[in-house]
C-alpha positions in Angstrom: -28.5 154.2 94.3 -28.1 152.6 98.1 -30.4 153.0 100.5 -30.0 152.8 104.3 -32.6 151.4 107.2 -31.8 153.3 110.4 -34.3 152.4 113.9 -34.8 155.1 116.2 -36.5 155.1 119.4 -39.0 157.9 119.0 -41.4 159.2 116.6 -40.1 162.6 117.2 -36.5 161.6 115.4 -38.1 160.9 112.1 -40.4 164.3 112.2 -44.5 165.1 111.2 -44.1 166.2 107.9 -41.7 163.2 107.3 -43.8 160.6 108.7 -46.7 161.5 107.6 -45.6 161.8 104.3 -45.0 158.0 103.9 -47.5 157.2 106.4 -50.6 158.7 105.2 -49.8 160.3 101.5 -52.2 162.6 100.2 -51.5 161.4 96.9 -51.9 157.7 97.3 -55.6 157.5 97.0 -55.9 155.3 100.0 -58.1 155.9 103.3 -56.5 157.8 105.9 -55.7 156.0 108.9 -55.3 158.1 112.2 -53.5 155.3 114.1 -50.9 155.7 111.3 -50.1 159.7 112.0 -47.6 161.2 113.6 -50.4 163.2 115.8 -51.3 159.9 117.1 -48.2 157.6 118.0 -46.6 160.9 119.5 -49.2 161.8 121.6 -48.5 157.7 122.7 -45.2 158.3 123.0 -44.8 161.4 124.7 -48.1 160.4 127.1 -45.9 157.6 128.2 -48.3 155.4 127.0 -45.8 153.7 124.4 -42.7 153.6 126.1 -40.0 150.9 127.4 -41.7 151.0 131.1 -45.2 149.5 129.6 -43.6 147.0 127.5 -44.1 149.3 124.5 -40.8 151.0 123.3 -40.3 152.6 120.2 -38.3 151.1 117.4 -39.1 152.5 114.1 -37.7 151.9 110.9 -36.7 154.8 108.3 -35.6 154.0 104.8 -33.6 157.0 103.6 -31.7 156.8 100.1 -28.1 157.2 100.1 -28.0 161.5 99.1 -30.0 162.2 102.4 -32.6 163.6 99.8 -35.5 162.2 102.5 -37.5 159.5 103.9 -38.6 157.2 101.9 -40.4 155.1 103.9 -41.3 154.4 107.6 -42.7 151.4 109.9 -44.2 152.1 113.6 -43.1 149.8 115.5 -43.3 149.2 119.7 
C-alpha cells in the first residue's frame, strides 16, 4: 500500500467529519482538545483570523492511502 501527503490551504478542503476524525478520535482514549477541531481552526480561518494577510496561512497536511479509502491523518498547520 502507498500513501500520499497532499497540503491544502484551508481547513474546509479536508472536511469536519474528516478532520476530526484524526484530530480528536472518539476512540483513542485521549483528552479532547478544542484547539485541535475542525469548529475551531475554521471559525480562524473563515474569521480571517488565520489567513495569508496576518502572517497565518493555512497549509495543512493530509495523509490519504493510495485507494482514496480516507484520511488517515492530518497536521494544522499556519
Amino acid at each position: 500500500m502507498s500513501y500520499t501527503i497532499k497540503a491544502v490551504d484551508s481547513i474546509g478542503e479536508v472536511g469536519a467529519t474528516a478532520w476530526n476524525a484524526c484530530a480528536n478520535p472518539a476512540n483513542a482514549g485521549l483528552a479532547y482538545d478544542p484547539f485541535l477541531s475542525f469548529a475551531f481552526l475554521d471559525a480562524l480561518e473563515t474569521s480571517e483570523s488565520a489567513v495569508a494577510g496576518t502572517g497565518w496561512a493555512p497549509y495543512h497536511l493530509v495523509l490519504e492511502n493510495e485507494d482514496q479509502a480516507g484520511v488517515l491523518g492530518v497536521v494544522p498547520m499556519y
